[in-house]
C-alpha positions as CSV (number, residue, x, y, z in Angstrom):
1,X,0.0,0.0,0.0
2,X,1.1,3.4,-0.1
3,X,-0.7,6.8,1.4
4,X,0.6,9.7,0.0
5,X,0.4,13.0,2.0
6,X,0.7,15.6,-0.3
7,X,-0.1,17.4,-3.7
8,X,2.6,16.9,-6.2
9,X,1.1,19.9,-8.2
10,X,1.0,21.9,-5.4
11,X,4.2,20.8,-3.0
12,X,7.5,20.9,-4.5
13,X,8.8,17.2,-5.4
14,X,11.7,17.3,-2.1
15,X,9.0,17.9,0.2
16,X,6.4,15.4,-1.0
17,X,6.3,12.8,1.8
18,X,4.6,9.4,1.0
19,X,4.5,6.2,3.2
20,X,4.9,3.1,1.8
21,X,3.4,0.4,3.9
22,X,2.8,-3.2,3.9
23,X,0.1,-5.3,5.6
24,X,0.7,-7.6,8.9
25,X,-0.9,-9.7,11.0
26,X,-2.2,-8.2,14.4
27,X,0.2,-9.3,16.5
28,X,3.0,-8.1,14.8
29,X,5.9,-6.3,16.8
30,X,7.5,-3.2,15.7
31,X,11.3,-2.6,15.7
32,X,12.1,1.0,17.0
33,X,11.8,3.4,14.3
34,X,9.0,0.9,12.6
35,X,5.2,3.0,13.0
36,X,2.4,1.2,13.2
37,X,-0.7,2.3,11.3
38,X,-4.7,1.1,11.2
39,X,-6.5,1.8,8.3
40,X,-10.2,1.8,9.4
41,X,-12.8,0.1,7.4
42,X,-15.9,1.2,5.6
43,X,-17.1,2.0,2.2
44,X,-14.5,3.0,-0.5
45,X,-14.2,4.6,-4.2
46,X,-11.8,2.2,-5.9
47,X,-10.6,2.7,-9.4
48,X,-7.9,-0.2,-11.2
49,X,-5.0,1.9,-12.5
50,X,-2.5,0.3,-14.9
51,X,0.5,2.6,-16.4
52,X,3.7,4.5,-15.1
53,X,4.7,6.7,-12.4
54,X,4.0,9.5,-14.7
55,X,0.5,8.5,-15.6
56,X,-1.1,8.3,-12.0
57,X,-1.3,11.7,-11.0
58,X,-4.1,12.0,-14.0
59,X,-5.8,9.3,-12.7
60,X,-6.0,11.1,-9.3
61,X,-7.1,14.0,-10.6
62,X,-9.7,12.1,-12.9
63,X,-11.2,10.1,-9.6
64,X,-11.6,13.6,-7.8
65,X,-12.4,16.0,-10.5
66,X,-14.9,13.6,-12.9
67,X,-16.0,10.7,-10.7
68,X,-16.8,12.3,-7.3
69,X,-18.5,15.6,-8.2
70,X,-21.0,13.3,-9.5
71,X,-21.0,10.3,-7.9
72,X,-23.0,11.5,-4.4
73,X,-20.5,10.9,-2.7
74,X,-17.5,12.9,-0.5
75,X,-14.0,12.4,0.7
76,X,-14.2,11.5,4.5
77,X,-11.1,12.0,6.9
78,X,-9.2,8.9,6.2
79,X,-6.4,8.8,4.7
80,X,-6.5,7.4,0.0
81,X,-4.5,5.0,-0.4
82,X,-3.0,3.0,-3.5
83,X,-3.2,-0.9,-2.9
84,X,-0.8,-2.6,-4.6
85,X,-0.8,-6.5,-5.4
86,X,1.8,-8.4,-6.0
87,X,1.6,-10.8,-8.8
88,X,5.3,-12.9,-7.7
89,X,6.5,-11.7,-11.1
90,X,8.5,-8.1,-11.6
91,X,5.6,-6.0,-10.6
92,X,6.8,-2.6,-11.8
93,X,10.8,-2.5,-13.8
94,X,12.5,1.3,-13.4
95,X,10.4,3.8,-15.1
96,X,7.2,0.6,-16.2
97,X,3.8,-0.2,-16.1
98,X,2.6,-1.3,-13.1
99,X,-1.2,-1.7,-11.5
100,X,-2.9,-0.9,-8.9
101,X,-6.3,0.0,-7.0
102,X,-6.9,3.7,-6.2
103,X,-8.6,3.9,-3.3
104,X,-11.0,7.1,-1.8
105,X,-12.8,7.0,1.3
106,X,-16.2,8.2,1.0
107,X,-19.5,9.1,2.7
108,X,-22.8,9.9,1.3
109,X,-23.4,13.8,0.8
């Protein structure tokens, strides 16, 4: 998975901070320096993405700029997130394709 925590239109590209983050069981213990994070449930706008690095800021921007004004829907407070699956292959060779789910929280308007 990884959460992204800023605009790269907006913030300049050294300042852009982005967790990348993998999935454990619930017991799992933390080494120092290690942060544990809970993604809560609940419902979700998810669009497949397949293309490079420099294609997947448009499909942001297509999600919240085309999709949701119409779709009766809002952003809530948690956190979009990109879920990434991994097929055991090469998933994404220097500058690639790769895929992966776009995903918005969302609640009703």
């Amino acid at each position: 998975m990884g959460i992204s925590h800023d605009d790269p239109s907006v913030t300049p590209p050294d300042k852009c901070r982005y967790d990348a983050c993998v999935v454990v069981p619930l017991n799992f213990k933390a080494e120092p320096g290690v942060t544990l994070t809970d993604l809560p449930g609940g419902k979700y706008a998810v669009t497949h993405f397949k293309g490079t690095d420099r294609d997947i800021g448009k499909a942001w921007n297509d999600l919240f700029r085309s999709w949701l004004p119409t779709s009766g829907y809002q952003p809530d407070d948690r956190p979009c997130f990109e879920l990434y699956v991994s097929s055991g292959k090469k998933d994404c060779p220097p500058g690639g394709v790769f895929q992966c789910d776009l995903c918005v929280p969302v609640k009703p308007l």
